[in-house]
N, C-alpha and C positions, 0 to 999 in steps of 0.2 A: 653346240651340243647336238643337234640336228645331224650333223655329219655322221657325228661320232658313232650314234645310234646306228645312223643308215650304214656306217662299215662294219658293224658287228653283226648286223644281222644278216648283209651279203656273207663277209665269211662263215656264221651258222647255214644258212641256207646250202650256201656250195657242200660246206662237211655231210649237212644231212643227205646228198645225195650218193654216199658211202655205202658199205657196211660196218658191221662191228662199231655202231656211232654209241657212244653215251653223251646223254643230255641231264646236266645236274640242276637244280635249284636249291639255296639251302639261307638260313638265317642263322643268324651269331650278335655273339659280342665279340665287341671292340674296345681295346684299351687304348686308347688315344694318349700321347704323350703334348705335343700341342703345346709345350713352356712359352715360345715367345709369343702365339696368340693371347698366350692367359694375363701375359703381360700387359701389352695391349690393352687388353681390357682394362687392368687395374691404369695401367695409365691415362685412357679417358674418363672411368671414375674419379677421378683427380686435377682431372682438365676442365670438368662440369661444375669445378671450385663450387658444390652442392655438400656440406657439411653434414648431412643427415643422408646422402644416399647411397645405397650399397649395392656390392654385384650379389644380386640372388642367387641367378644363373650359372655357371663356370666351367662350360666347354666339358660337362660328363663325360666318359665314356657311354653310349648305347649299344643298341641293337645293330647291326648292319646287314646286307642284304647282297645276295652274288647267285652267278649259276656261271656254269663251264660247258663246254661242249671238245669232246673229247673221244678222238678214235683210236679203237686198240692196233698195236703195228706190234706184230708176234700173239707170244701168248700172258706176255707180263710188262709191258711198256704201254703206258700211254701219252699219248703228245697232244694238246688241245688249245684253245684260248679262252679267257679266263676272263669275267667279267662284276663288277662288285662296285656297289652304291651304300658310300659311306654322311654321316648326316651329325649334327651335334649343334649347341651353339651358348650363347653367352647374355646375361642381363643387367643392367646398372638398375635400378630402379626407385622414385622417392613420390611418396604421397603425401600430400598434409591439407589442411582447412583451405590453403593457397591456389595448389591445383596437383599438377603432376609431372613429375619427371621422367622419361624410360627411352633407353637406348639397349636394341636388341641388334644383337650379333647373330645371324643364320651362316653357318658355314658346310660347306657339305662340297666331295667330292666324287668322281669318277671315273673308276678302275680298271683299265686293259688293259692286259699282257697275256703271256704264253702259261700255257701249265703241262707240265709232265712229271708221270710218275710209274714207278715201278712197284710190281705187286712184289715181298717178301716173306711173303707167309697167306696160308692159305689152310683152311680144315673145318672142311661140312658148308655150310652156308656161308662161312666168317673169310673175310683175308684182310689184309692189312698192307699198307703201302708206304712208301716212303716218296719225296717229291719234291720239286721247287716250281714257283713261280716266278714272273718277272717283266716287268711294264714300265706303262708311264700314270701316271695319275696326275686328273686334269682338277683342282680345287675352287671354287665361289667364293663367297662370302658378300652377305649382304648386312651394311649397318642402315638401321634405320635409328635415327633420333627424331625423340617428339616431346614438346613444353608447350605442357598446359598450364594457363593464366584463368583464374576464372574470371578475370575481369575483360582480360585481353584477347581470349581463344586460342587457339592452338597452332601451334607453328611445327611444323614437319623438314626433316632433312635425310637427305639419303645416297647410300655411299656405295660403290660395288666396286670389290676385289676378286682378283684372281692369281694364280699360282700353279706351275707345273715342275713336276718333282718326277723321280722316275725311282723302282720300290722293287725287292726281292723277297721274297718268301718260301724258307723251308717248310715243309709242315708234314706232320703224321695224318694218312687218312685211314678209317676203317670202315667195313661196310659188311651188311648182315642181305645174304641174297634172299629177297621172299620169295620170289618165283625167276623164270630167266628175264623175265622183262624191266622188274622193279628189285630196288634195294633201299636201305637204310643206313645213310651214312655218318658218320661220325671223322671230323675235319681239327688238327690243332695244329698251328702254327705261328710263326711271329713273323710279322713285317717290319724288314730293314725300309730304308731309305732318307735318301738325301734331303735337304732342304728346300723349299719350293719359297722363293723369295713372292712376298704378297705385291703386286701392281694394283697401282690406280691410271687407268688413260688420262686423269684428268694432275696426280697429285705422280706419275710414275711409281720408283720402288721405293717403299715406306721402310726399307732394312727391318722387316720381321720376315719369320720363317713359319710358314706351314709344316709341320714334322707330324706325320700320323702314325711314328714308331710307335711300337706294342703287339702284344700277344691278340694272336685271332683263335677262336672257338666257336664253333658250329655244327648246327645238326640239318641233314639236307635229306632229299629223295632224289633216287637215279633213275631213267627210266632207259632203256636200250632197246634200239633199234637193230 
């Protein structure tokens, strides 16, 4: 993860020594599609042969989190790289007079690829773009199981997966200039992509699929340099 980090900020840093740079930051929802995780899940509900215990939790869609950086080349095309932190996750869970049961699922991934787009309209403060994205995405998942005995304490276990997929995204963006430096954007589009088979180093590939198909929506701030 370290790496990943430290290549995204070399490439920001090089861009910012540009002109014409935009620097976005923005938050959204995410509709996460994720069928064979959710699977998964109901299948170790089932595997915990725990009669009374149920998934509370179930891979929601959330909030998610991105910023771009992005130079203009002409007067209506931009070309950038694209970065976004995605987060969600899953719960089995059973309480009674005995003790306690709970197995949480944290799954969360992270986002790079290219972004470009062209402006299509434009009038007073307002333009609007049209544009794709398109990467790889690096995916987690951490299960932790824990049973509680009140006679016997508690026993702990814990499992970490991983998954890489690679993802496109068209999308509508708009944006409201306040002054030359800053805007108000407005971002909608939907994430294709492939299957990201889950690994364990310890257990290999578990044949489920990471899919974080679905529609993205977000509102962001641009700041240009």
């Amino acid at each position: 993860m370290k790496l990943k980090i430290s290549i995204l900020f070399v490439i920001l840093s090089f861009a910012c020594q540009g002109q014409n740079f935009k620097f976005s930051l923005r938050a959204g929802y995410g509709d996460y599609q994720l069928k064979e995780v959710k699977e998964m899940q109901q299948e170790l509900l089932e595997y915990s042969q725990l009669v009374n215990a149920k998934s509370v939790h179930e891979f929601s869609d959330q909030i998610y989190y991105g910023l771009t950086a992005n130079y203009l080349i002409g007067k209506k095309d931009n070309l950038g790289i694209d970065f976004a932190y995605y987060a969600t996750g899953g719960r089995n869970h059973l309480r009674d007079y005995s003790g306690e049961y709970k197995l949480d699922m944290f799954l969360h991934a992270y986002r790079l690829g290219l972004d470009y787009h062209h402006q299509i309209f434009i009038k007073g403060k307002f333009d609007c773009n049209l544009g794709i994205e398109g990467g790889i995405i690096f995916s987690n998942m951490k299960i932790k199981e824990k049973y509680y005995l009140k006679d016997m304490g508690a026993n702990y276990d814990t499992f970490n997966l991983k998954a890489q997929s690679y993802f496109m995204e068209p999308f509508f963006l708009s944006s409201y200039h306040y002054n030359e430096k800053i805007s108000l954007d407005f971002k909608c589009g939907y994430e294709i992509c492939n299957n990201g088979d889950l690994e364990s180093d310890t257990y290999g590939d578990l044949h489920r699929d990471v899919l974080w198909l679905g529609l993205r929506v977000s509102l962001g701030l641009s700041y240009y340099l």
